[in-house]
N, C-alpha and C positions, 0 to 999 in steps of 0.2 A: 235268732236273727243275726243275721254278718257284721261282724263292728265294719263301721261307716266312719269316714272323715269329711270335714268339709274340701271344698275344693283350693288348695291356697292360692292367692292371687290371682285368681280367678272365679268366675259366677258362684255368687256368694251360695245360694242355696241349693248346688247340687252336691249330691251325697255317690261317694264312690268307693264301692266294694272290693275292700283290700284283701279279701281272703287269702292265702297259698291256695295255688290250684292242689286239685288231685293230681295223682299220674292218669287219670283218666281224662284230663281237663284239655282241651284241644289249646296251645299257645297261639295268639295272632299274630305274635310278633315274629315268634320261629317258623310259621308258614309263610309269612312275608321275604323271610331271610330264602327259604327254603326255595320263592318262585323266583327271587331276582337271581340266585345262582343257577339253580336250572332255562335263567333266560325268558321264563313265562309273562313276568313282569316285573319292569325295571324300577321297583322301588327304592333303587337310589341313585335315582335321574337327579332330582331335585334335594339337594342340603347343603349345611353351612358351610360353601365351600368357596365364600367370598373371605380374601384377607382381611385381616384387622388394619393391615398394613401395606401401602404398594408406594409409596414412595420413602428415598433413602434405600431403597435395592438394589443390586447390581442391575436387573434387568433391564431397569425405569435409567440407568448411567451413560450419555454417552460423553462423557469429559475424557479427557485426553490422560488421565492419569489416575485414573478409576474413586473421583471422592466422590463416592453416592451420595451421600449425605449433604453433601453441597449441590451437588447438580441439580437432584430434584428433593428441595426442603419441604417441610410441612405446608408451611407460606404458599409453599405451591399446588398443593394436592385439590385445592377446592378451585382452580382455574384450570389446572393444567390436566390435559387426559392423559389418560396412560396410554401403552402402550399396550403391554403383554398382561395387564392382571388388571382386577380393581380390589378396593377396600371400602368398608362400610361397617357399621356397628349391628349386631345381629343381624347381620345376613346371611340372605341363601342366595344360592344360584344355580342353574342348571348345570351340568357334569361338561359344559362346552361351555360357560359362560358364556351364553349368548346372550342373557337377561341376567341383573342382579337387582336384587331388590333388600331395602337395607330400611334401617331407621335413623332419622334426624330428629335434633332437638332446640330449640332455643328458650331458654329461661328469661330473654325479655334484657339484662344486660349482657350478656355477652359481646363479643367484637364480630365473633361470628357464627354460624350454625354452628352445633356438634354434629358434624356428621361422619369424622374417626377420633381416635384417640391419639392423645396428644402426648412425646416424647422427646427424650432428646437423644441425639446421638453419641459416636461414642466420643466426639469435643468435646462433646457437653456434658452429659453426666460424667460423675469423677468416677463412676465405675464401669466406664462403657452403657453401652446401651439402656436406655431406662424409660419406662413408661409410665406418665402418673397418673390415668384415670383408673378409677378402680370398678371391675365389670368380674363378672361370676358366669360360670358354664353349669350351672345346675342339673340338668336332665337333657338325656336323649338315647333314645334306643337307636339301636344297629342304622336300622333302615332308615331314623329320621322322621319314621311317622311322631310321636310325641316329643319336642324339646323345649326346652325351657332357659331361659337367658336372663339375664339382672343386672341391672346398672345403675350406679348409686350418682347423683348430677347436682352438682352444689348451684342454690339456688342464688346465691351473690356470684359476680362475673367470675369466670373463669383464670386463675392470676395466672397465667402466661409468662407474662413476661417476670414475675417474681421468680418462678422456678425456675427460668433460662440465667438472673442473674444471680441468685442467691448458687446456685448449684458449679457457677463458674468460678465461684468464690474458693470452692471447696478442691482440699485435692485430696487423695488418696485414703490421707488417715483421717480422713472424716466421710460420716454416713453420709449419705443421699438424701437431700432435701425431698421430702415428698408431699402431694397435693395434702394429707390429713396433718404435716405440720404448718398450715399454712393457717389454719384454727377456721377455717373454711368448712367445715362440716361442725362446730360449734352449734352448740343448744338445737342442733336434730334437722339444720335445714339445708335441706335438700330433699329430692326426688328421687323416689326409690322406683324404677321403673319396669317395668318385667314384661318380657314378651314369650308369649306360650305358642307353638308352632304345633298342629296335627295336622296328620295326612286324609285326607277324605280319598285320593286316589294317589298315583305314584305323581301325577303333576294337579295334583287338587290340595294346597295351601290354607286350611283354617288358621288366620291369626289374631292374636288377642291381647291387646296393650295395657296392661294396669298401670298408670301413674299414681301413685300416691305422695300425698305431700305430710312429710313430715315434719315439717315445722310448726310454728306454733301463731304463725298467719296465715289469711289466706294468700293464696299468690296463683298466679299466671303462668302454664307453660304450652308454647307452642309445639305441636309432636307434628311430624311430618314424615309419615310411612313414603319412603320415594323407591322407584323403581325406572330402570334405567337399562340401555342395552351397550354395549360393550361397544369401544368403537374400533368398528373393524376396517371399517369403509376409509379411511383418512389412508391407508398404509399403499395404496397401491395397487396391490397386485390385480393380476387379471382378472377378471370377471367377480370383485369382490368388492364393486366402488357403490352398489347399492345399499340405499342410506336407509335402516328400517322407521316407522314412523309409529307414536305414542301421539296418541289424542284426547284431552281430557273432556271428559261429558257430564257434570253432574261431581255425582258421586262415587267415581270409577274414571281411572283408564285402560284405555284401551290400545294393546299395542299390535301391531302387522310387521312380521320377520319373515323373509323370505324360506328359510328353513323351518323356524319353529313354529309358524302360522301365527292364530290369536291368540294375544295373551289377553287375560284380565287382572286389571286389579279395583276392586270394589268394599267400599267401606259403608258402614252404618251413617245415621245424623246427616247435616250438612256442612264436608270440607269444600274448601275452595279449592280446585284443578290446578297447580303454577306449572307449565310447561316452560322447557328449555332446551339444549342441547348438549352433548355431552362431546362437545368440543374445546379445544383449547381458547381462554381467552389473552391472545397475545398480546391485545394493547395492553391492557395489565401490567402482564410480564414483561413486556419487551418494547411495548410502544412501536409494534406493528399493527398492522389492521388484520381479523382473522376472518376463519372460516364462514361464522356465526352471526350473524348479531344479538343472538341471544344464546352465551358459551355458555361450561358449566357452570361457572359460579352464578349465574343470570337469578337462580334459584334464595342463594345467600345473600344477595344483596336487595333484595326486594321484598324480603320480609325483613333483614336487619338494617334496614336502608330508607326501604321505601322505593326503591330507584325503578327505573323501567324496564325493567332488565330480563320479563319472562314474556316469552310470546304471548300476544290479545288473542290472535286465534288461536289458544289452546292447541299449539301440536309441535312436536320435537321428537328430541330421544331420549331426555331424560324428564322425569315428571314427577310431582309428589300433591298428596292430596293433605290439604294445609286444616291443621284442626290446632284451635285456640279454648284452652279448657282451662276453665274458673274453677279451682278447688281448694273448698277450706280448710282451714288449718286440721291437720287430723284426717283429712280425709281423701278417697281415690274416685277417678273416673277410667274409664276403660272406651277401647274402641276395636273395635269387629270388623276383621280384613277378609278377604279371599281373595288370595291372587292362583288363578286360576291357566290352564290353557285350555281355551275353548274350544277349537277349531285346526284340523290343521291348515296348511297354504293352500289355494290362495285366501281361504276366509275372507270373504267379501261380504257375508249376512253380517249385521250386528250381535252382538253376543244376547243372550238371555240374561235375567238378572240374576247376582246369584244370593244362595239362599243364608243371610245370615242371623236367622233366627233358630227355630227349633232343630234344623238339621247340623245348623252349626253345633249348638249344645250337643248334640247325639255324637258327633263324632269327635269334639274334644273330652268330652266323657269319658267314652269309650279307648282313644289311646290311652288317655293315661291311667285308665284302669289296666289297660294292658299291659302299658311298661313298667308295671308293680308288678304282675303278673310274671313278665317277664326276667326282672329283676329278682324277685323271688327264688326263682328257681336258678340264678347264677352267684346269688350270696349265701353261705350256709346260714342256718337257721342258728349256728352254734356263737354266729359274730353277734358282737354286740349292737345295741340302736346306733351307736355314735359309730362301731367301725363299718356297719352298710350304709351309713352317711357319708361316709369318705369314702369307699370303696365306687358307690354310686355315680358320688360327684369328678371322682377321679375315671371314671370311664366317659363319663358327659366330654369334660376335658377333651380327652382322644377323640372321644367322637366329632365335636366341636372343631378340632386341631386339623379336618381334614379341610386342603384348600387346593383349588384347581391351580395347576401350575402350567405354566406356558413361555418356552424358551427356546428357540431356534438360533442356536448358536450363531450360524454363518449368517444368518439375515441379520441380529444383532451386531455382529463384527461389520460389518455391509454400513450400520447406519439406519436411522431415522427417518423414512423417506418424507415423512412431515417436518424435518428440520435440516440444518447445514449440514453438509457433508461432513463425516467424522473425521476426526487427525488420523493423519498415515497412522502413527504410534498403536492405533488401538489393536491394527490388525495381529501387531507383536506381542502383546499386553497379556491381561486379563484373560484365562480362559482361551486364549486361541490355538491351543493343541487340540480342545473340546469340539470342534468346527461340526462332527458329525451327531452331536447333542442337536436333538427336537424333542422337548418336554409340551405335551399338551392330555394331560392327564390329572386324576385326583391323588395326592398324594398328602401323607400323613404327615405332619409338620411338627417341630419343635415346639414351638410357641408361635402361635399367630399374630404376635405383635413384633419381639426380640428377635425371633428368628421364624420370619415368615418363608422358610425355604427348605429344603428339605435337606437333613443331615444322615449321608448313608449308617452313621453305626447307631446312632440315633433311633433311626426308621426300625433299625432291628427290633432293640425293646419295646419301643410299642408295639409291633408285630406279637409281643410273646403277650401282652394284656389283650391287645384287642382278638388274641384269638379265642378267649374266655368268651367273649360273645360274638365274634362275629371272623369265623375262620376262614368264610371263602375270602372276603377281602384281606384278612393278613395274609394267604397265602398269593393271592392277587401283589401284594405290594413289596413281598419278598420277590416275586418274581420279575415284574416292574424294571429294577435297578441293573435285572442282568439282562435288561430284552437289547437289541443293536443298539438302538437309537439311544443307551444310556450308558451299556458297556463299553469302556473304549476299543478300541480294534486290537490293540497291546491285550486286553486282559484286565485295564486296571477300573474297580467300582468307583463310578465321579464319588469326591467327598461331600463337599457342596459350594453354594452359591458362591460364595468370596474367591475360591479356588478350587476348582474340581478337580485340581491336580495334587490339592494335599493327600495326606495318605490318615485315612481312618484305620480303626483295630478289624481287624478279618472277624467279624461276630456274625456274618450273617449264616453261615452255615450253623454255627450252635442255634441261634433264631430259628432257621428251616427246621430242625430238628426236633425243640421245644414245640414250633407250632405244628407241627404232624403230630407228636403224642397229645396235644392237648385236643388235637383234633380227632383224634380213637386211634391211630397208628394204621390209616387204613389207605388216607390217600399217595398210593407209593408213584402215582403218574406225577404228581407233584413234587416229590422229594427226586425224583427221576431230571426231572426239569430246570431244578435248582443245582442238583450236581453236575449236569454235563457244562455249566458254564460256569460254577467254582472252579470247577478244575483247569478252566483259563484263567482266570483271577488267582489260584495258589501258583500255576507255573508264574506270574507276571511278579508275584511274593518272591520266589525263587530267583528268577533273573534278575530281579531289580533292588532287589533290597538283602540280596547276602553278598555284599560288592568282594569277599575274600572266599567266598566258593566252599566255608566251612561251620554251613549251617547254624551260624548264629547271625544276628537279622538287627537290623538298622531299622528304619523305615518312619524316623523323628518324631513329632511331637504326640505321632498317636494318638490323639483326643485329651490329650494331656497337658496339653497348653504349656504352662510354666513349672513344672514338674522340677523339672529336674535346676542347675544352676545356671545354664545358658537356652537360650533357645534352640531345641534341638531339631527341628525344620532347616535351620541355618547353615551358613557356613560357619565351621566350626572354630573357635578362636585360635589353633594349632592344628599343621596340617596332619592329618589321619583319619579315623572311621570311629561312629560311635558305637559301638556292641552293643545294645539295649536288652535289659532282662525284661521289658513288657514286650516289647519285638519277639522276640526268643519263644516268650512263652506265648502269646498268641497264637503264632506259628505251629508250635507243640500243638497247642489244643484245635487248630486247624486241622493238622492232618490227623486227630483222633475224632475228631468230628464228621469229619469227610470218608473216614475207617466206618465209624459207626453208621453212617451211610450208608454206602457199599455192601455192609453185612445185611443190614435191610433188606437193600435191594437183591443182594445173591438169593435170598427166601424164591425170586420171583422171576429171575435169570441170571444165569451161572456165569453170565460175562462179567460180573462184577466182582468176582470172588478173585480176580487178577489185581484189580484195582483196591481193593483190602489189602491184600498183602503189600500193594507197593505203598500205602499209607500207614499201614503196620511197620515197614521199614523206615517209610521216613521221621516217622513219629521218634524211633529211638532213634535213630543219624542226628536229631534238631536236641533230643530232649539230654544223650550224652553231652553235647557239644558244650551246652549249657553251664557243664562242669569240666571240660576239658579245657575250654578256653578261656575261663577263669571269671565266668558272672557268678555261680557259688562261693561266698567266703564262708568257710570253714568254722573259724575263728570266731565272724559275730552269726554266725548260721541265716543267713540273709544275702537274697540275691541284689548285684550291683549292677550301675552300666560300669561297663568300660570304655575310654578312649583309649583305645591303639593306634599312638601315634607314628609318624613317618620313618621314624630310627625302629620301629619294631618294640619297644618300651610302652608298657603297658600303662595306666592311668586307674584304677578303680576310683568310680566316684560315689562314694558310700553315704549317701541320700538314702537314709530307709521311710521309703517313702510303697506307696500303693504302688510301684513297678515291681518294686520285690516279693511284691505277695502275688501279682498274678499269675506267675507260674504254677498256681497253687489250681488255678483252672484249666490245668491239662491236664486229664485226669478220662478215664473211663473205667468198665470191664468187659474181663473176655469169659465167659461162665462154660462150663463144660457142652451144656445144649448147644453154643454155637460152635463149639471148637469140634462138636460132632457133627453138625450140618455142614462146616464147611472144613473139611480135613484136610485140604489144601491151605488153609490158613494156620491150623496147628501143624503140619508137619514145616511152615518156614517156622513159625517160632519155634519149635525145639530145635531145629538148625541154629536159629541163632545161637540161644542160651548155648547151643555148644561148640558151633565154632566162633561164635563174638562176643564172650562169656561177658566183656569187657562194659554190654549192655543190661547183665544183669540187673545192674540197680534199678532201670528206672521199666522193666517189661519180666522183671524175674518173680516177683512178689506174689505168692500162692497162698490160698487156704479153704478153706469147706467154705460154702456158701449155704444160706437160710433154708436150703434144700438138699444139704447131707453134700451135694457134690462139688467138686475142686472150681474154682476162679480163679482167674489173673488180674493182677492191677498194673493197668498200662500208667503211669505218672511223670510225670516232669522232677517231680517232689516226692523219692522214695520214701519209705514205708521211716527211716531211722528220719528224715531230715523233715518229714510232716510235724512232727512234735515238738521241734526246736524249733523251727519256722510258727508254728501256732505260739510256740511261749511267748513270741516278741508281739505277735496278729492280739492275741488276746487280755495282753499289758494294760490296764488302766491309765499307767503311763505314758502308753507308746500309742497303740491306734483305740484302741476299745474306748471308748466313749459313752455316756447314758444311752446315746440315739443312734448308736450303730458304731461301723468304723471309719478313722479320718483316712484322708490321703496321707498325711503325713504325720511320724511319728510324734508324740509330743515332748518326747526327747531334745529335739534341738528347739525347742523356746529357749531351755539355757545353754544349749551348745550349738549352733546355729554350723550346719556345713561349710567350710570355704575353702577353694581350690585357686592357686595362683598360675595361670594358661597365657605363652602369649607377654608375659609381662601386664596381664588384668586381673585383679581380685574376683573372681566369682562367688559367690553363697549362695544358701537355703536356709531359713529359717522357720518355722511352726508360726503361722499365720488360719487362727480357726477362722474366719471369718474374708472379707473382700485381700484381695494381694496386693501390698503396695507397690510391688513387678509394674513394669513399664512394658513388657513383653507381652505381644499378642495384644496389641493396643491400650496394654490396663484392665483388660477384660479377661482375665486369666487368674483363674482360683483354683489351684489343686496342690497348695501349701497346707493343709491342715482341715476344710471344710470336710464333711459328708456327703459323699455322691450316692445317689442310689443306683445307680448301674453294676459301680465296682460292689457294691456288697452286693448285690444280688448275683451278682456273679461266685462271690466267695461264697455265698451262702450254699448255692446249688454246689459249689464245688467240694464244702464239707459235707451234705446232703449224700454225692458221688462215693465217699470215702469212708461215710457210716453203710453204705451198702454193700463197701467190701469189709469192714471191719467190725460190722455190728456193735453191740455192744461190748466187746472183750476190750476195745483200745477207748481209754477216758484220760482226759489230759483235766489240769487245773483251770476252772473257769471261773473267777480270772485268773490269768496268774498269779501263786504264791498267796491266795486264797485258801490254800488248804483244801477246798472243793473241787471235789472231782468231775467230771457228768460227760458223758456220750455227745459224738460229734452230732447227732440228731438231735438231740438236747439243746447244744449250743446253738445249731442253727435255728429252732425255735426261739432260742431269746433274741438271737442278734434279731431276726425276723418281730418277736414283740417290739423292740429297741426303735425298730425302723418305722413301724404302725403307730408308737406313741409320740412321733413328731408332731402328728395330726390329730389326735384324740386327746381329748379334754382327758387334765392331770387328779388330783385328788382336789385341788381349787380350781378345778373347771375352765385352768387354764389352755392351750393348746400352745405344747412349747414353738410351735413355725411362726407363731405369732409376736415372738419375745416380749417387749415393754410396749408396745401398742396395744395402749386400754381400749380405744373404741374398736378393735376386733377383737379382744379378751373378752369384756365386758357387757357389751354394749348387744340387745335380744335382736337388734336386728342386720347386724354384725356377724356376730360369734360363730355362728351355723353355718356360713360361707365361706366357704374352704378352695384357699388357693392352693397349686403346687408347686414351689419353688423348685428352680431349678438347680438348687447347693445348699446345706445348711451349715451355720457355724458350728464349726467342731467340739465346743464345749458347752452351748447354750441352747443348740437344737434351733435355735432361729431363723426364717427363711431367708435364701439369700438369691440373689441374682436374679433371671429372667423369673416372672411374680403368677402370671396369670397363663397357666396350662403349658409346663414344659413336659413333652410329650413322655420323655422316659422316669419322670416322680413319679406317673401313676402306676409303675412297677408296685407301687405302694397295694394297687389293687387286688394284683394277685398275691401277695403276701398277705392278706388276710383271708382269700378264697385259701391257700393251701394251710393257713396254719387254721385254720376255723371249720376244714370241711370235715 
């Protein structure tokens, strides 16, 4: 017989067969994936693709001086409707947000419903942005037919206003007050709440609410499943002022959208119907008279109020079916949803009722028997139980992470047509080079609280996990950023929300690349489509960012925030140019990226084999320069920036920090099979090697390959300067750390960088943990923490180099260890290094968790696994944005590739 488990936080007595399929076993889930990219059916019309977060955004901003955070506060989010997005707590919503539907909660004292999560800005928290409910992304396959979500709801009121003043108290060099030190979750109470999502059809919603109370009385909490439509109608425009209508009946409503037809949504037992509208309530805010007289909050105040505040005749836009559930200490109740689209327009019959009894059980059964199934077959069998626990939950994450986005630049600069005209200023402001940006799409998000918006180099690495299960949409999202309506007309990739005119690192060509091999290396229409408009994006790299014409590259803070000792976005403290050796080398590994492209595509037409070689060329023009122009020092064998100032006087500013290693990621090969397919590509390089010998160092480096015949190593980082460069990479001292490597050396704890510019003292100091930097609002850590981007990057980059070097070249790991071991070796551990942030220790601790016992300890804790977005450099504990930063779960595939 097949071992059985029970079903967790859900129907106690159904049993679901976990086996490994055969290879003969038909997947439900990859024929689901298989019909929505062939178009047959669109099973991923409908997923979580409501924000955690819509106010405090740029989009939701029209103040005159771009403070989101002020314009539209929390305060406001339960009166005030948005505009362009909405937010809610395990939601989903259609791929147009035309419907969302979310959960609320009230535990009976609170001031107001929970119906988002509550943080502060970056006034407020001492370390920038910060969110204190604490919520888990536990399960979801591709399509979104099975997901699973959990939220932990303290059963005493909510302290608000403790975190806003206790947190303001705080500055820099002290932690973040957060909700578990507030002893608010003390002796177990609170509500552990979990909602289970399957797909019965692509718009067929089984939903499944367990509340359990875990305290040690009984207690009272109200749950109100609401559903709501987007308001579209307030804005204006032509033929778009029809107002859709939600009507409650019973046990169900029932809503009429002019596009989407009937919706339903229908629940078990008997809730009460509270109907309202999901318009602004201005007397409120502003002590005008609005739209409404029963706005959005109409909802919140008449169950924590009492007040009159929801339409008697049941019908509006926004609606929730109100259930008040007695449960005793110890114990859970559950409630059975379907929200449904019945009908398309005009849907004038009443809907049928729907079925939430045995058909329900059959098909939440049935998903999440599948997405084991599925799951299964994308973890090796070789990882452990704890690393397909993280591996699992770190894809839910990403999947979870995806949110409909919507931003019409010029209509935004334009103004609010439901509010006062905006200040002339804005038109100057914020984003108004961006004018020809219309975002109304699904796109994959950093954190859907932190950073509810989408960050171009960011999007890449999730691209490179989420193509492990679900390739057509990584390739979808890679191509996304370069369609018109997102590319600038210049060339240049938006970076995001704050400022789409910052300059992120050029990674999505290595991204395209990663996701075609992970994808079988077959779809070359795709990789065809991604390079014809990189190579507007490298020319806009070239014009814009080598402002001295001698291919060594600027281009500021590169995702790098406080990096270096001034803000390098800025103007500079003395007049000149900054050289940057993360510039430099991005650039390198661009145009070997965009090479390795090209030789692809020549397999399939010979027009490209022009385009190779002129990326072959420019790879050594960027990768020489690098040394000619003086970011190689010699001396301490470690790349610098420079300022080159106005007199021509050069400035090295010797920061050994993670800008000097990533040169270390330009890096390919050229193996003899291709240099015979494309022999227009080998007769330029033996041209060069002998008439521009002068590039031999970094395109000259030969030797047999794993196949008896000759290879080249194209590098940034010659074959003599890899080994010096790794001695300092691989230092205990310096970057190497238990949990990977830091951004900065740990060298200057006692010797701290400082440059006098300007008549101003600048420094750097080894800070593992939050930056006491005032730059980039205080929200700026890349003095010392652990990023997972940048080692995965290195990692694949010595990966690259044990391909050319096999086992013949082994350096000391660590340094002055005495131990030798192959760069494939090392990358294996540094890869263990990164996996053991998250997996329970030899004391079953999980070092992201540092000194926080109730998620060490504690059984109903410990197994919920967040993924920070930094970790302290010396103690592996999580830092920064808390709950699903999109590129930690790189963690993913670092146990798919060291496990398979």
């Amino acid at each position: 017989m097949a071992p059985v488990e029970k079903y967790p936080g859900g129907v106690e007595d159904v049993q679901v067969i976990t086996d490994r399929p055969t290879s003969a076993t038909p997947d439900p889930e990859r024929h689901r994936l298989a019909q929505a990219d062939a178009g047959e059916q669109d099973w991923r019309a409908w997923g979580p693709y409501l924000s955690e977060r819509a106010w405090g955004t740029v989009r939701e901003d029209y103040s005159e001086h771009g403070t989101a955070w002020d314009y539209f506060p929390h305060d406001h989010a339960r009166s005030r409707a948005y505009r362009w997005n909405e937010d809610g707590m395990a939601g989903v919503c259609d791929d147009r947000q035309t419907f969302c539907f979310a959960l609320a909660l009230w535990n009976g004292r609170d001031p107001i419903l929970k119906e988002r999560m509550f943080g502060l800005g970056g006034d407020g928290g001492n370390h920038g942005e910060d969110v204190k409910d604490y919520w888990w992304y536990e399960d979801s396959t591709p399509t979104h037919s099975w997901m699973r979500w959990r939220y932990h709801y303290p059963q005493a009121a909510f302290p608000y206003d403790e975190l806003v003043a206790v947190n303001a108290l705080r500055g820099r060099d002290d932690t973040e007050y957060e909700l578990v030190d507030t002893g608010i979750f003390d002796d177990d109470r609170y509500w552990a709440v979990t909602v289970d999502y399957a797909k019965a059809s692509p718009t067929d919603l089984c939903v499944l609410i367990t509340v359990a109370n875990r305290g040690d009385t009984d207690e009272t909490l109200h749950v109100l499943p609401t559903l709501w439509f987007r308001n579209t109608w307030a804005w204006g425009l032509p033929g778009g002022d029809r107002v859709p209508r939600l009507v409650g009946d019973g046990a169900r409503l029932v809503g009429e959208h002019r596009v989407l037809g009937q919706l339903l949504l229908e629940g078990d037992g008997a809730p009460t119907p509270l109907l309202c509208d999901n318009d602004t309530n201005a007397e409120r805010l502003w002590g005008l008279p609005g739209r409404s007289p029963y706005p959005k909050d109409g909802i919140n105040d008449h169950v924590v109020a009492g007040a009159d505040t929801v339409n008697p005749d049941r019908e509006g836009t926004k609606g929730a079916l109100h259930y008040v559930l007695d449960v005793p200490a110890g114990g859970q109740r559950q409630i059975r949803l379907r929200l449904t689209r019945t009908a398309p327009p005009p849907a004038s019959t009443p809907p049928p009722p729907a079925d939430l009894g045995d058909g329900f059980d059959t098909v939440l059964w049935a998903r999440r028997a599948e997405a084991n199934r599925f799951f299964d077959s994308v973890i090796p069998a070789a990882a452990s139980a704890d690393e397909a626990l993280v591996a699992r939950q770190a894809i839910a994450g990403l999947m979870w992470g995806k949110q409909f986005y919507h931003f019409d630049i010029k209509r935004w600069l334009e103004g609010d047509p439901g509010s006062t005209p905006p200040p002339a200023g804005r038109r100057h402001g914020r984003n108004s080079a961006w004018w020809h940006m219309n975002s109304f799409d699904v796109i994959s998000m950093p954190d859907p609280w932190e950073y509810p918006w989408y960050a171009a180099w960011d999007l890449a690495f999730h691209c490179v996990t989420i193509a492990r299960v679900d390739p057509g949409f990584a390739k979808e999202q890679l191509l996304l950023l370069l369609r018109e309506w997102y590319l600038h007309p210049n060339g240049q990739i938006p970076a995001y929300e704050w400022a789409f005119g910052d300059v992120n690192p050029p990674v999505h060509a290595w991204a395209a690349l990663k996701v075609f091999e992970i994808d079988g290396s077959r779809d070359h229409e795709f990789l065809a489509r991604v390079m014809h408009k990189l190579l507007l994006n490298f020319t806009w790299w070239v014009n814009r960012k080598d402002t001295g014409g001698n291919n060594v590259f600027e281009g500021g803070f590169l995702g790098l925030d406080n990096v270096g000792p001034f803000d390098r976005s800025a103007a500079l403290p003395v007049a000149g140019v900054l050289e940057q050796s993360d510039g430099t080398g991005w650039m390198a590994m661009y145009a070997l990226n965009l090479l390795d492209m090209a030789i692809v595509l020549a397999e399939h037409d010979r027009a490209y084999v022009d385009t190779a070689t002129k990326f072959f060329e420019h790879f050594a023009y960027i990768a020489a320069a690098a040394y000619d122009q003086g970011l190689w020092d010699d001396e301490d064998a470690f790349f610098y920036d420079v300022l080159r100032q106005a007199d021509g006087t050069k400035v090295p500013l010797k920061v050994r920090s993670v800008v000097g290693l990533l040169p270390l990621a330009a890096v390919t090969r050229l193996t003899a099979r291709t240099l015979h397919r494309l022999p227009e590509l080998g007769a330029r390089l033996r041209w060069f090697l002998t008439n521009r010998p002068e590039y031999a160092e970094v395109i000259g480096a030969r030797r047999l390959g794993p196949d008896g015949r000759q290879q080249r190593l194209l590098s940034m980082v010659g074959p003599d300067q890899v080994v010096r460069l790794l001695a300092r990479m691989l230092d205990t001292d310096e970057f190497l750390s238990e949990y990977g490597l830091r951004t900065l050396s740990r060298a200057h704890l006692d010797k701290p960088f400082t440059v006098t510019l300007g008549g101003q003292e600048f420094g750097v100091g080894y800070e593992p943990a939050e930056s006491t930097s005032g730059l980039f609002g205080g929200n700026s850590n890349w003095r010392g923490p652990i990023w997972m981007p940048t080692n995965f990057l290195l990692i694949s980059a010595l990966r690259d180099y044990a391909a050319f070097f096999g086992d013949d070249l082994q350096v000391e790991y660590p340094t002055r260890s005495g131990v030798k071991r192959t760069l494939d070796e090392i990358a294996d551990d540094l890869s263990a290094r990164l996996i053991s942030l998250f997996t329970r220790d030899g004391w079953g601790r999980r070092p992201i968790y540092g000194a926080a016992q109730l998620f060490q300890t504690h059984p109903d804790w410990r197994d919920l696994i967040c993924f920070p977005e930094y970790f302290h450099g010396d103690n592996g504990a999580g830092l920064g944005a808390w709950h699903q930063t999109g590129w930690t779960a790189l963690v993913a595939d670092l146990i798919l590739t060291l496990r398979r």
